[in-house]
C-alpha positions in Angstrom: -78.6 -5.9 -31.1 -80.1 -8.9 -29.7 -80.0 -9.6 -25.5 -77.3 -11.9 -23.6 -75.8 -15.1 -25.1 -74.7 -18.1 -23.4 -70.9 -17.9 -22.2 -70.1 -20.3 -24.6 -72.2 -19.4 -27.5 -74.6 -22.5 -26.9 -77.2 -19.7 -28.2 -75.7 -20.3 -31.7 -76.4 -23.7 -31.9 -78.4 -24.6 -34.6 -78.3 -28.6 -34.3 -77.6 -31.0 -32.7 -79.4 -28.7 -30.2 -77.8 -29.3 -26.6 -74.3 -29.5 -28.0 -71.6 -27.0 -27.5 -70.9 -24.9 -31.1 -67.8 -26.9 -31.7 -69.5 -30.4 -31.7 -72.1 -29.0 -33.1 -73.2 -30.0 -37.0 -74.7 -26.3 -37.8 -74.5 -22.7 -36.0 -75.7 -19.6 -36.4 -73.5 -17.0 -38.5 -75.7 -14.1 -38.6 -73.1 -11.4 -38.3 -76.1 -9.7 -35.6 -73.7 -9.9 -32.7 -75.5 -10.6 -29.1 -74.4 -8.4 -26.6 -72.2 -9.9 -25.1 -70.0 -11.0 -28.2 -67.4 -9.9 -30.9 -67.9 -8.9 -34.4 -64.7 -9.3 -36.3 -64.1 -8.0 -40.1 -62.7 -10.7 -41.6 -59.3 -10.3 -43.1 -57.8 -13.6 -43.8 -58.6 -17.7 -42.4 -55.6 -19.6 -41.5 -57.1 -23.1 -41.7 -55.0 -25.9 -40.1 -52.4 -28.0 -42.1 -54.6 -31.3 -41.5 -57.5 -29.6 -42.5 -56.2 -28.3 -45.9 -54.2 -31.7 -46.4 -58.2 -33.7 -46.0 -59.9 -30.5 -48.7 -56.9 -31.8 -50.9 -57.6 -35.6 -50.9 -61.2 -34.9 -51.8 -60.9 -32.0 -54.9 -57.3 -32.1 -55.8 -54.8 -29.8 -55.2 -56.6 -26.7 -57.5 -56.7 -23.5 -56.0 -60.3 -23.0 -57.3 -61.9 -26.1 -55.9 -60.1 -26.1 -52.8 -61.4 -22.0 -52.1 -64.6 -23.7 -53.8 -64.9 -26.3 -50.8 -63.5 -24.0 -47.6 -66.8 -21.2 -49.0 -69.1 -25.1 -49.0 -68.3 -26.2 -45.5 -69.0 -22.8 -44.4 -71.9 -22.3 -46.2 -73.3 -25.6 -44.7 -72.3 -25.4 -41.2 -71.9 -21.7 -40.5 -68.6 -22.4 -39.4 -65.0 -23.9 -41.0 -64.7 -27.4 -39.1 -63.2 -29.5 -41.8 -65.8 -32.6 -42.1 -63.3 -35.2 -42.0 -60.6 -34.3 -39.6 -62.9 -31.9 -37.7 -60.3 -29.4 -37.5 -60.7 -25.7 -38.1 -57.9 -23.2 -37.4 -58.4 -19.4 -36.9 -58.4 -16.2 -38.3 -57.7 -12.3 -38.2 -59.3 -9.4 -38.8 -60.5 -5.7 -37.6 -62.7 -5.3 -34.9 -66.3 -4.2 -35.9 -68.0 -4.2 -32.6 -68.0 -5.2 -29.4 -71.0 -6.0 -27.4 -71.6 -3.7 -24.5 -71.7 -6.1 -22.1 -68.3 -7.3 -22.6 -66.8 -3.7 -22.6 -65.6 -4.1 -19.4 -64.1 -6.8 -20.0 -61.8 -6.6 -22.9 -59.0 -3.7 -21.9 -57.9 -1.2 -24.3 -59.1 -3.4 -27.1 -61.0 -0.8 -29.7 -63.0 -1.3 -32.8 -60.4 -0.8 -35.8 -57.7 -2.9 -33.6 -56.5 -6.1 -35.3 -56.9 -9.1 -33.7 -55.9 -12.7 -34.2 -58.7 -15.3 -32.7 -57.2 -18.0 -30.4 -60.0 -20.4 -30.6 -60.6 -22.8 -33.3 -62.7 -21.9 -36.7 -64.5 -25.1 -36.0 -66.1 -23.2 -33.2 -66.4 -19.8 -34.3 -69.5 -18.1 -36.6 -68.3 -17.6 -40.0 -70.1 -15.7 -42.8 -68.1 -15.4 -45.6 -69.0 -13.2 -48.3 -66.3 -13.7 -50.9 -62.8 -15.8 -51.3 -60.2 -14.1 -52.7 -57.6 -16.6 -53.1 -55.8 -19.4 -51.1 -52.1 -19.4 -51.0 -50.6 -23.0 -51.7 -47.7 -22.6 -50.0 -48.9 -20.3 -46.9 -52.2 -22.0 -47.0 -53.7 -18.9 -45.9 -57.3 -17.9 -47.4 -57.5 -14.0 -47.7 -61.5 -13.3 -47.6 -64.4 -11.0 -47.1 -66.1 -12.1 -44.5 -67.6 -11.7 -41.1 -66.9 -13.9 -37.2 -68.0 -14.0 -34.3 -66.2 -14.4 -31.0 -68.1 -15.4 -27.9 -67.7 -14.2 -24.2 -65.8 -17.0 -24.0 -63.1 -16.9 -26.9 -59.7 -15.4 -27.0 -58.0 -13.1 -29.1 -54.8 -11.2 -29.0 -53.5 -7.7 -30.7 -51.5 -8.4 -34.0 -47.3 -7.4 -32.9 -46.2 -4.3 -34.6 -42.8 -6.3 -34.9 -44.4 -9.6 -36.4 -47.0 -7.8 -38.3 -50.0 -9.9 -39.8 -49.1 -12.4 -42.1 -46.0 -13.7 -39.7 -48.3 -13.3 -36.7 -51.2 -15.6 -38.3 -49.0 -18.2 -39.3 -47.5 -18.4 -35.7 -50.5 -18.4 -33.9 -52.2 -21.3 -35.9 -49.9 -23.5 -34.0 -49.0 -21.2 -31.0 -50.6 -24.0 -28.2 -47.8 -26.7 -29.4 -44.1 -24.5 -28.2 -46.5 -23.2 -25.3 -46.5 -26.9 -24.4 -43.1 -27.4 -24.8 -42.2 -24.5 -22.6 -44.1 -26.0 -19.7 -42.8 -29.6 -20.1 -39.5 -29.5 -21.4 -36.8 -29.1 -18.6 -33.0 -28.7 -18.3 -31.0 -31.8 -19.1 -34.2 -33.5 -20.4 -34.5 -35.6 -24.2 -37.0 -33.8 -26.1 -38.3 -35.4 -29.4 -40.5 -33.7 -32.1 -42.2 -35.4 -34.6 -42.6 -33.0 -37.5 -40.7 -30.0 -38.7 -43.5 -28.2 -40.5 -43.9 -24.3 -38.7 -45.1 -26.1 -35.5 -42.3 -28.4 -35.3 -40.0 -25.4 -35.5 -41.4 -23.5 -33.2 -41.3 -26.4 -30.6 -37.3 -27.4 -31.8 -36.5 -23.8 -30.8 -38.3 -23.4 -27.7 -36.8 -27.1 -26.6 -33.5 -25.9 -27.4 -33.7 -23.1 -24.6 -35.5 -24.9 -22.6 -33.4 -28.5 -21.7 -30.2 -26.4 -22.0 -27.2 -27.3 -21.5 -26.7 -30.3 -21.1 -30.8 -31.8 -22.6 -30.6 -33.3 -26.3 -33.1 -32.6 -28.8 -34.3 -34.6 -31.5 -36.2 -34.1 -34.8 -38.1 -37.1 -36.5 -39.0 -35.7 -40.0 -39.9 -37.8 -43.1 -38.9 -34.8 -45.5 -35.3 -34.6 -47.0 -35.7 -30.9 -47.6 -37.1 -30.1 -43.8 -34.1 -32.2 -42.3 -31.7 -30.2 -43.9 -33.8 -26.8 -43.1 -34.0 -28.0 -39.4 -29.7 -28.0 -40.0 -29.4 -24.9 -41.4 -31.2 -23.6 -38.3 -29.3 -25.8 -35.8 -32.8 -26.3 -33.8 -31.9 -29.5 -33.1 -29.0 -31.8 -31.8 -29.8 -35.1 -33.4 -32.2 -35.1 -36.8 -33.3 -38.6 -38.6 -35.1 -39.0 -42.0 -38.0 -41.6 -40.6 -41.3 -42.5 -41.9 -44.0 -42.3 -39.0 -46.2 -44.2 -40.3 -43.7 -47.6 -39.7 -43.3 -47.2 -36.1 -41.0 -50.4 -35.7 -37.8 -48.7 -38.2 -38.4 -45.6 -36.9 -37.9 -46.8 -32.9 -35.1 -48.6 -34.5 -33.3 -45.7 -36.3 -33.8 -43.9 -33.2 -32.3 -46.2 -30.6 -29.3 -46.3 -33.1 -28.4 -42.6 -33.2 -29.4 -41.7 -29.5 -27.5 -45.1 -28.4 -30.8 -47.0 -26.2 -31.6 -43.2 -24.7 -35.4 -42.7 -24.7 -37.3 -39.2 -24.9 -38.9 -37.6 -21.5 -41.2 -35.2 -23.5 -42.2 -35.9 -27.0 -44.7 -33.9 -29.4 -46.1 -34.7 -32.4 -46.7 -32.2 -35.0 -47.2 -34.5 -38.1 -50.4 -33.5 -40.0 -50.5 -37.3 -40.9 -52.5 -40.6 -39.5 -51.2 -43.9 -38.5 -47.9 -41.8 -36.9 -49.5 -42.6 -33.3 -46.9 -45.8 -32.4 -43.8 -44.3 -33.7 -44.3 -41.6 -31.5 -44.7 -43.9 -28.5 -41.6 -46.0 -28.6 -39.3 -43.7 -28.9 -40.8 -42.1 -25.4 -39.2 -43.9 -22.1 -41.3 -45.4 -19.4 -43.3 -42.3 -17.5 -42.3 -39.8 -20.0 -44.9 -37.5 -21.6 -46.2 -37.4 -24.9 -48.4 -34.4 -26.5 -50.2 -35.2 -29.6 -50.8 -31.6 -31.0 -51.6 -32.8 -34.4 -55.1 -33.0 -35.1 -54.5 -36.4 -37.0 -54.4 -38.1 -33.7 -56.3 -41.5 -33.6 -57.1 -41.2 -29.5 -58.2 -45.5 -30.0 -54.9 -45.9 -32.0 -52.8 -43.8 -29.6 -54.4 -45.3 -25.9 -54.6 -49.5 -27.2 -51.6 -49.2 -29.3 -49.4 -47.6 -26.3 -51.4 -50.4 -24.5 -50.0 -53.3 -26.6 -46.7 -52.2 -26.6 -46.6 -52.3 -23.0 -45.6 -48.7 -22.9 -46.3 -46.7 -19.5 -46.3 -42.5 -20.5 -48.6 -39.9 -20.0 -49.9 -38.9 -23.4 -51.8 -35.6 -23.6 -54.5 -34.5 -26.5 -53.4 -31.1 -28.0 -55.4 -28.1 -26.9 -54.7 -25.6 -28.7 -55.1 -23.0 -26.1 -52.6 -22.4 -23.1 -52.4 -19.2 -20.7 -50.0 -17.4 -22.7 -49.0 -19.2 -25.6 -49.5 -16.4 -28.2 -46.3 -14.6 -25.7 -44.2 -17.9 -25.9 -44.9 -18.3 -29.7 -44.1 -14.5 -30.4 -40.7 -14.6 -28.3 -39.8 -17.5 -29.9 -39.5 -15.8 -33.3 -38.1 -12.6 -31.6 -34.8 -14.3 -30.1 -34.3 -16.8 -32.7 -32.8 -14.8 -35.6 -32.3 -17.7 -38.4 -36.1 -18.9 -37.4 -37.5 -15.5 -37.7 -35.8 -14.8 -41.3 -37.2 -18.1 -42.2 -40.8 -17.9 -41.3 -41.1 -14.1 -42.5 -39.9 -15.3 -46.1 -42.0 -18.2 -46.5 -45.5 -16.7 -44.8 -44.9 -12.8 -45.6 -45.5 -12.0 -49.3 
């Protein structure tokens, strides 16, 4: 076992040298933990929607050459940071070791335990060994492989009630309904742009939240997901919009919700060019938060500019104290979500 890293795994860094290991181009994924890290057997990668949607444009949608291109990106950067997007997503897995000098650190967590990682694979030393499959419709990527988590990365015990598959789905997205549980309050407009499994989790977790007498709307370009978000009854007012033309979706909106403007909005699109849309429908010193990784931070800040627009908008970090908690009690209490999410991610 090698001596003491760097906090932040700056030890790993194999160029740009300097950089933290999320901006960085290359790190090292030599599954020799330091002594003050993680070793995690790899079970399965959860990459992000945005990520998987960018591997598509470039090899098609064939399982073979996408599983071909996650095991390339790796291979070349010793981590999964999609090279377009730069998004990652995270993983879970068993325990291998933990560095001594963490031990006193890290509670009752034991090799053997499974663990979900709640910091990005665009951060995080990966070694893969072998692909066995992706899963079109989970977009989940069971593997052999080996990670590493630094002092400074997160983690939390699988749920005996969720159990892995459900749990590694949720907490791909868990930072976005953590948001909304902080922002949202009673009697407020919430809008969410999106009903893909973050979206969903963010309806439901509004719904509590600006209860009883807040609104929540749902801005979803899909048919098939408007009438899922029905079926649920996640949210009060639902419109079939295109994001990407900001000036008919603003005026759909102002239609249905009669001039009333949203105090919190998210974005959970895993699509560009959605950045505007987003904006007008969000009053005068209401908050935005752009959780999707598809967020054009020049397109978002001079476009929100131009329209004369005055809100608070906030770049999505995926992390927030807690938000594993608020994503798992969100599919606890919501029954219809729950049934939902277990049939489409659990096989």
């Amino acid at each position: 076992m090698k001596g003491k890293g760097e906090y932040f795994g700056t030890h790993r860094v194999i160029e740009p040298q300097g950089l933290l290991p999320q901006a960085a181009s290359k790190i090292d994924n030599t599954p020799e933990i330091w002594s003050n890290e993680i070793l995690i057997d790899v079970i399965a990668l959860q990459p992000t929607a945005t990520a998987i949607n960018e591997i598509k444009k470039r090899v098609g949608d064939d399982k073979q050459a996408i599983m071909a291109e996650i095991a390339r990106i790796v291979e070349d950067e010793g981590k999964f940071q999609e090279p377009a997007s730069k998004a990652g997503g995270m993983l879970i897995g068993h325990v291998k070791e933990i560095g001594p000098d963490l031990l006193d650190q890290v509670g009752d967590l034991k090799v053997g335990d499974k663990i979900a990682t709640l910091v990005s694979l665009s951060l995080t030393p990966l070694k893969i060994y072998e692909i066995l499959d992706f899963d079109p419709d989970t977009e989940q990527v069971p593997c052999k492989a080996d990670a590493v988590l630094f002092e400074s990365g997160i983690y939390t015990k699988i749920p005996d009630d969720l159990g892995q598959e459900l749990s590694l789905a949720i907490m791909d997205v868990a930072g976005a309904p953590a948001q909304v549980a902080v922002n949202a309050k009673p009697g407020d407009t919430v809008v969410v742009m999106g009903a893909g499994k973050a979206g969903l989790l963010c309806l439901a977790e509004a719904k509590k939240r600006v209860a009883p007498t807040g609104k929540v709307v749902c801005l979803e370009y899909m048919e098939k997901a408007c009438e899922l978000v029905r079926e649920l009854g996640l949210a009060d007012v639902i419109l079939q919009v295109n994001g990407q033309k900001p000036l008919e979706t603003y005026n759909k909106y102002m239609e249905a919700m009669n001039g009333e403007l949203a105090d919190f909005t998210v974005s959970t699109v895993n699509v560009r060019d959605t950045e505007l849309s987003t904006i007008l429908v969000t009053k005068d010193t209401g908050k935005i938060y752009f959780f999707t990784m598809s967020t054009d931070f020049a397109k978002a800040s001079l476009g929100c500019e131009g329209a004369k627009k005055y809100v608070t908008m906030v770049l999505g970090a995926g992390y927030y104290p807690g938000h594993a908690e608020i994503a798992f009690d969100i599919v606890r209490r919501d029954e219809g979500l729950r049934n939902y999410l277990t049939k489409r991610y659990c096989k």
